[in-house]
C-alpha positions in Angstrom: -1.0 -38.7 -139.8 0.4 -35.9 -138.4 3.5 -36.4 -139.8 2.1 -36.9 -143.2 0.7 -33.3 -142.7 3.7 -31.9 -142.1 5.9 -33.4 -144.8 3.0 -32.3 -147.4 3.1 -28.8 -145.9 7.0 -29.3 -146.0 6.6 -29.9 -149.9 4.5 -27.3 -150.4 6.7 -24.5 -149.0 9.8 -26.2 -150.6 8.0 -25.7 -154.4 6.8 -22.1 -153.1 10.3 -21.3 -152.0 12.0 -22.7 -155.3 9.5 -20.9 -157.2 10.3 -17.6 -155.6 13.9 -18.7 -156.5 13.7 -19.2 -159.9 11.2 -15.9 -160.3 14.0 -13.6 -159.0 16.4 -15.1 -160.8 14.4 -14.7 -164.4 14.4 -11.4 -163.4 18.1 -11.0 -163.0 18.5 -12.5 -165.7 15.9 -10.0 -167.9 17.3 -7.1 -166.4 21.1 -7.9 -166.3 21.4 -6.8 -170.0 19.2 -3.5 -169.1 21.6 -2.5 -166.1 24.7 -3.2 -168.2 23.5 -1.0 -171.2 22.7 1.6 -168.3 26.1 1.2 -167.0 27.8 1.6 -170.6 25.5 4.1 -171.4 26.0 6.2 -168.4 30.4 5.5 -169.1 30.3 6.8 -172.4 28.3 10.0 -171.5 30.8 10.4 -168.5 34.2 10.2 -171.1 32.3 12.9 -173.2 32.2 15.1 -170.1 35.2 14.2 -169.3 34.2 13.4 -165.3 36.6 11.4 -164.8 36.1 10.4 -161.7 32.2 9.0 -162.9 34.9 7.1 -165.4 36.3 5.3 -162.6 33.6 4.3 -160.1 32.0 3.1 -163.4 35.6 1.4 -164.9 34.8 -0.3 -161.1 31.7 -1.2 -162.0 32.2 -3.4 -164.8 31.5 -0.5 -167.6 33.6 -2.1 -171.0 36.4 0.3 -172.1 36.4 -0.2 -175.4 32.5 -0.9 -176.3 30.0 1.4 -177.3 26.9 2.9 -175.6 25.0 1.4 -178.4 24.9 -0.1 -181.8 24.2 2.8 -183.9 26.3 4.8 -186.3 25.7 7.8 -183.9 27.0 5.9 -180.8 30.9 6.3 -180.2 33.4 4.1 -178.0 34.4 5.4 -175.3 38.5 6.7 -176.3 36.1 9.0 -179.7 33.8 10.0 -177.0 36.8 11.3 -174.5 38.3 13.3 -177.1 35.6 15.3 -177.6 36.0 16.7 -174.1 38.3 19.7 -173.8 40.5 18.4 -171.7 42.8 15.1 -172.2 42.3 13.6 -168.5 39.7 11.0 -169.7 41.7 10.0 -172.8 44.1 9.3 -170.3 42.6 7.1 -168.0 41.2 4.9 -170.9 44.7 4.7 -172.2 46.2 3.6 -168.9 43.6 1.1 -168.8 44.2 -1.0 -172.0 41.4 1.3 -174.1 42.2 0.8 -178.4 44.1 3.6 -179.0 42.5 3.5 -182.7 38.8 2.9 -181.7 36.6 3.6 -184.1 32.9 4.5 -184.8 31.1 3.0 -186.9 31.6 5.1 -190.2 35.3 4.6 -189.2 36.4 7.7 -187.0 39.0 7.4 -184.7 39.8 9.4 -181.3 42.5 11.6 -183.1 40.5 12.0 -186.3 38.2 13.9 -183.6 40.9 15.6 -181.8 42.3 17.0 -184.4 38.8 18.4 -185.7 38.3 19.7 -182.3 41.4 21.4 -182.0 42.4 19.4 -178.7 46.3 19.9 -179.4 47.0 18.1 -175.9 44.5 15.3 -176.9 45.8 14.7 -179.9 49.8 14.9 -178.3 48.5 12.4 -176.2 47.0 9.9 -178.6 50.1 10.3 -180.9 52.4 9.2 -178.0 50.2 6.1 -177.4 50.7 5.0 -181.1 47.7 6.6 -182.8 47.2 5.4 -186.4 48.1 9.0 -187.9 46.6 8.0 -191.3 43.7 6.1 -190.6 40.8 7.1 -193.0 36.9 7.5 -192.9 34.9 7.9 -195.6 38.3 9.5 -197.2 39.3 11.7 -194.7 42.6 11.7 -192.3 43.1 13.5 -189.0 45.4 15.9 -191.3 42.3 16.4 -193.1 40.2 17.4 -190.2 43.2 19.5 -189.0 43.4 21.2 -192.3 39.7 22.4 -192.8 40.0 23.7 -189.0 43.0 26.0 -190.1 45.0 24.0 -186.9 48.2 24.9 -188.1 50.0 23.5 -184.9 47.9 20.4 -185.3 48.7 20.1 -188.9 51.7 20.5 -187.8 52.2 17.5 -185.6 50.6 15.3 -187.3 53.1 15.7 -190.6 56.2 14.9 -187.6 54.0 12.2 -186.5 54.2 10.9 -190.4 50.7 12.3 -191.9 50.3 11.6 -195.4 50.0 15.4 -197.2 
């Protein structure tokens, strides 16, 4: 009888133990997506600061290098988000590491299409030299465009060498 008492109890504690189990991992499983938008978030607000070092332990992390924060128009990858940082450092790193050169938002700018808006000559140097689409339109505008209304005449500049469409 004993025995019997202590193979019920047995059971028992197995099915509380399993259920424990199963509990924690419904709750990895809810908040896996929560920490990975966290951790995409948090990457894409880094490139815009251009902490580049944030970029890395979060590249380390598993942050995505080419996906947005979020799924809104407002929400840019992280190369369009880099280049709105004065200086090129982050751009770089996302280009080392396999980033879309051309990445886009979701009306359709690109990371030189901002560069060139921003005036970031050394961004947009940079982003030509990794094969930057020099005519890639949004909504009817070109990085030349952008350039243009800026009065960037050295960027206007580059981007005709670079084969800009007047």
């Amino acid at each position: 009888m004993a025995s019997s008492t202590r193979l019920r109890t047995f059971k028992w504690l197995s099915l509380a133990v399993i259920f424990v189990l199963l509990v924690l991992a419904g709750f990895t499983i809810v908040y896996r997506e929560s920490i990975r938008h966290y951790r995409q978030s948090t990457f894409v607000e880094a490139a815009l600061r251009g902490n580049v070092l944030r970029m890395r332990l979060l590249l380390a992390a598993g942050a995505n290098i080419d996906q947005p924060a979020c799924e809104s128009f407002l929400c840019p990858p992280p190369i369009v988000a880099a280049a709105f940082n004065e200086r090129s450092d982050g751009v770089r790193l996302l280009l080392d590491r396999g980033a879309n050169v051309n990445g886009r938002m979701q009306r359709g700018q690109t990371a030189l299409m901002i560069a060139a808006y921003q005036g970031r000559v050394d961004t947009v140097k940079l982003l030509l030299s990794r094969g930057a689409d020099v005519n890639a339109e949004s909504q009817g505008n070109t990085a030349l465009e952008g350039a243009k209304q800026k009065s960037r005449s050295d960027i206007v500049e580059m981007l005709v060498n670079a084969g800009a469409s007047r």
